[in-house]
N, C-alpha and C positions, 0 to 999 in steps of 0.2 A: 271432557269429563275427567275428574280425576281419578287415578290409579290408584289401586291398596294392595298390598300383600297382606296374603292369610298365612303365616308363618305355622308350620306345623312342630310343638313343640311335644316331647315325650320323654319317661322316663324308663326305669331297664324294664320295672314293672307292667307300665303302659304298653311297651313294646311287644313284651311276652306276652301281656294278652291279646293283641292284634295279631301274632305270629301265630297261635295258638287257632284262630280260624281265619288265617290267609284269604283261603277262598268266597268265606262270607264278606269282607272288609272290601277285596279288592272288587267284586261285585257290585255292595255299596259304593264305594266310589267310584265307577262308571257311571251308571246312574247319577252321582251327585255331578259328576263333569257333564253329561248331557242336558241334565236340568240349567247348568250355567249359560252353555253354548248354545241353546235354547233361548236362552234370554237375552242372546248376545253378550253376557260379560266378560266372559273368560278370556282374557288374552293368553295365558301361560300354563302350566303347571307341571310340577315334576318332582316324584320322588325321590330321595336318596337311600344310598346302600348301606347296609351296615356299618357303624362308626367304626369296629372293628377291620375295616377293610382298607379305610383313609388313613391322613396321616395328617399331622399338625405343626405348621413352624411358628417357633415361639421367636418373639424376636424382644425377649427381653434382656440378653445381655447383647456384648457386643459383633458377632455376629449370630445371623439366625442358626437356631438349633430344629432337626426333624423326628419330629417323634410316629413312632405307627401307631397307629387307630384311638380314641377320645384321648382329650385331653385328661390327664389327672381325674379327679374327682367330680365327673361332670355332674347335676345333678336331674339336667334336662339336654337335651340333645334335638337340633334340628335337623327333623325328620321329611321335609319337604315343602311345596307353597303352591300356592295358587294365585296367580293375578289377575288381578280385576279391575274392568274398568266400569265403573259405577260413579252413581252420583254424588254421591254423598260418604261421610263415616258411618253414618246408621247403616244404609246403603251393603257396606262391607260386613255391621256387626252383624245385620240380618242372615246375609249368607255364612259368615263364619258359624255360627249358633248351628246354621246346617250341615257343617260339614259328619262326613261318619267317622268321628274320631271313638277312640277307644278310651275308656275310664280310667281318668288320670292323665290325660293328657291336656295340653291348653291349645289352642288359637292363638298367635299375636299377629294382633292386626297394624299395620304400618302404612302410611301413606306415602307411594312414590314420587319426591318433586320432579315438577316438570323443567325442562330445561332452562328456561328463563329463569329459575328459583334459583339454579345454581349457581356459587357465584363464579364467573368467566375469569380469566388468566388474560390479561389484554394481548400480551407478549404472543401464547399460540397460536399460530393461522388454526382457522376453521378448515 
């Protein structure tokens, strides 16, 4: 079956309001991870830390530059994912649409190619 990521996107807004009841949110999402793993889908999932905490190498000039925490002017920020093995695109919208995201935030849903999609390098040994 094929894979999808649920991309958890959010804004400073969106964020504030999930930080804002922590404890009810992380709740919800237990429950929504059981209801996956339940259904057998969930191969993966995991949050990230505050952008403020990371750091970002731009590699637009000629060597890379590190910057600490969001880039510039971010306007959404990935916030973490879930993966999923499911059958279909529907498949993944259906459970995205589920997830307990907080107001203002999106879903991107993305499908993982599988290895034969990629294209091979003849040259590397396996």
């Amino acid at each position: 079956m094929p894979k999808y990521m649920l991309i958890m996107r959010g804004t400073d807004e969106s964020n504030a309001a999930m930080m804002a009841s922590i404890e009810e949110g992380i709740a919800r999402t237990r429950l929504f991870i059981e209801e996956m793993m339940k259904a057998g889908v969930l191969l993966g999932a995991e949050g990230l830390d505050d952008p403020g905490q990371g750091a970002v190498v731009d590699f637009s000039g000629e060597a890379p530059v590190v910057t600490d925490g969001p880039y510039g002017e971010t306007k959404e920020l990935f916030g973490g994912f879930f993966l999923l093995d499911v059958a279909s695109k529907q498949e993944a919208v259906e459970w995205a649409k589920r997830v307990p995201a907080a107001p203002g935030s999106k879903i991107e849903i993305r499908r993982v190619p599988e290895e034969d999609e990629v294209p091979q390098d003849s040259t590397v040994q396996h």
